[in-house]
C-alpha positions as CSV (number, residue, x, y, z in Angstrom):
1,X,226.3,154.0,-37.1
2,X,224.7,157.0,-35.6
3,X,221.6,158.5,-37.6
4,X,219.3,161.7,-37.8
5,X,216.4,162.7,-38.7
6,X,214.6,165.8,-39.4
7,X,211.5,166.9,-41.5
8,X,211.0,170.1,-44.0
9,X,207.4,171.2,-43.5
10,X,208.1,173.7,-47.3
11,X,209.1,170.7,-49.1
12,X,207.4,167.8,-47.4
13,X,211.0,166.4,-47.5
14,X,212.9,164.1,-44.4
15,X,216.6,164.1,-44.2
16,X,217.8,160.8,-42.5
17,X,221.6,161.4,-42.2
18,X,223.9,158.6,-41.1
19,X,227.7,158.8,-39.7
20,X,230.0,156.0,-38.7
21,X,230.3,152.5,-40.2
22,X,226.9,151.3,-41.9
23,X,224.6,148.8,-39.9
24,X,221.8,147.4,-40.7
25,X,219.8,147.2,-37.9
26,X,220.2,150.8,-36.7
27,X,219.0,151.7,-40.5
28,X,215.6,149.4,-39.8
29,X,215.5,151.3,-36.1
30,X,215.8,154.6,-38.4
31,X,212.8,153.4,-40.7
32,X,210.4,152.7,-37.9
33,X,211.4,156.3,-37.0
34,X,210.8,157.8,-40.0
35,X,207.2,155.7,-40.5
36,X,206.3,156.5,-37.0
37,X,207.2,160.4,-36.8
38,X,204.3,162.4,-36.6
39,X,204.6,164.2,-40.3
40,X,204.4,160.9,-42.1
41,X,202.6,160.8,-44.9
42,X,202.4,158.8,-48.0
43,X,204.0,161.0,-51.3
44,X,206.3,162.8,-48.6
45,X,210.3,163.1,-50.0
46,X,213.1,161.5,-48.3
47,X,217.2,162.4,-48.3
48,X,218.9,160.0,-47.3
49,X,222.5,161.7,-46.8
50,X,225.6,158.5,-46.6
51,X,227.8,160.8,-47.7
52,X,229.7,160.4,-43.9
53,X,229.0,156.8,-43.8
54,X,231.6,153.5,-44.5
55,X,229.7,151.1,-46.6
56,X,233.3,149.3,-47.5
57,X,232.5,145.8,-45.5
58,X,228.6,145.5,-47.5
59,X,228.3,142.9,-49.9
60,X,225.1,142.7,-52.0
61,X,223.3,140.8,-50.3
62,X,223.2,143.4,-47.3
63,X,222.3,145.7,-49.7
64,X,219.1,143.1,-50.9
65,X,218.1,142.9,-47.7
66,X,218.3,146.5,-46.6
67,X,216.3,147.2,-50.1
68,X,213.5,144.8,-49.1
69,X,213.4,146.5,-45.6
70,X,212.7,150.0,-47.0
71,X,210.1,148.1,-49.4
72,X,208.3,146.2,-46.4
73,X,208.5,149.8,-44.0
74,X,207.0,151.9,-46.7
75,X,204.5,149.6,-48.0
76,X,201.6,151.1,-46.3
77,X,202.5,155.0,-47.2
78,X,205.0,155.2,-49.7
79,X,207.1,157.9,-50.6
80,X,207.1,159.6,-53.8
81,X,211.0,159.7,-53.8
82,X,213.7,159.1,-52.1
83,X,217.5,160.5,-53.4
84,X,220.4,158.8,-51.5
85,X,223.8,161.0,-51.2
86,X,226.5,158.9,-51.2
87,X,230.2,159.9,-51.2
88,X,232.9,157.5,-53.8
89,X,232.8,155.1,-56.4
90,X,232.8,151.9,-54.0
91,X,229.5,153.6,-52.4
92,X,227.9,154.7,-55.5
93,X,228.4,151.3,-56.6
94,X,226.7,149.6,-53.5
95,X,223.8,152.5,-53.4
96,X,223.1,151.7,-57.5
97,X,222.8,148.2,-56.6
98,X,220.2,149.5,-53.6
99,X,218.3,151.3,-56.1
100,X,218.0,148.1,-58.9
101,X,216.5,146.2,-55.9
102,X,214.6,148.7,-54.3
103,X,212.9,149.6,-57.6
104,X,212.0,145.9,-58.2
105,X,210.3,146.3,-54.8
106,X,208.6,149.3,-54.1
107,X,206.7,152.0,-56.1
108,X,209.1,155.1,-55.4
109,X,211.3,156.6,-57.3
110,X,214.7,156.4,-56.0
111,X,218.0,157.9,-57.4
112,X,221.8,158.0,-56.0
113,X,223.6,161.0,-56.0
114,X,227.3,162.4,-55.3
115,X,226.0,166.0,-54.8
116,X,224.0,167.3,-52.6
117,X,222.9,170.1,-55.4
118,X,221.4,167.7,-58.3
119,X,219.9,164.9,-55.3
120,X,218.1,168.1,-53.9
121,X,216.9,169.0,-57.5
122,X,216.0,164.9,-58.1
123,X,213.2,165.6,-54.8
124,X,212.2,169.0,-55.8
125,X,211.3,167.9,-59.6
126,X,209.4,164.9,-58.4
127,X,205.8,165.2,-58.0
């Protein structure tokens, strides 16, 4: 999986967008990034855009796990939000699942999306 990120100084919003098949240690080497880049700070926004990504071989338990690794990276300066596009019923599936256990974890508020439009709208209505 190949990832990017880049920051929105207008909206205080980072877009982490992945490509490829989904891994999970290059997603924990992308939230050390995102912690670690220079316009970090806690009640900032996050896109995370899957939409390009192949989730098809995650079981549940990958998804617990990369919950509770989002949880432990943004324990010490949370986001306010964080809206995950996803593209396909099988992902929407796996990325709901990411938001029950994320939610049970961490103070943010996190919704899935299949368009861009109303995931950018989720971020921009949160305060």
């Amino acid at each position: 999986m190949q990832y990017s990120i880049s920051f929105d100084e207008k909206t205080s919003t980072f877009k982490y967008t992945t490509k490829g098949r989904f891994n999970a240690r290059v997603d924990e080497s992308a939230l050390s990034a995102l912690v670690s880049h220079p316009h970090w700070k806690k009640d900032c926004k996050i896109l995370v855009n899957h939409s390009k990504t192949s989730t098809n071989r995650l079981t549940f338990k990958d998804i617990s796990q990369v919950a509770a690794l989002g949880a432990k990276y943004f324990a010490k300066q949370p986001p306010s939000a964080i809206a995950i596009l996803v593209e396909g019923a099988e992902a929407n599936g796996l990325a709901t699942c990411w938001e029950a256990v994320f939610s049970g974890l961490s103070s943010p508020k996190a919704g899935v999306f299949t368009n861009l439009h109303l995931a950018e709208k989720f971020l921009l209505d949160t305060k």
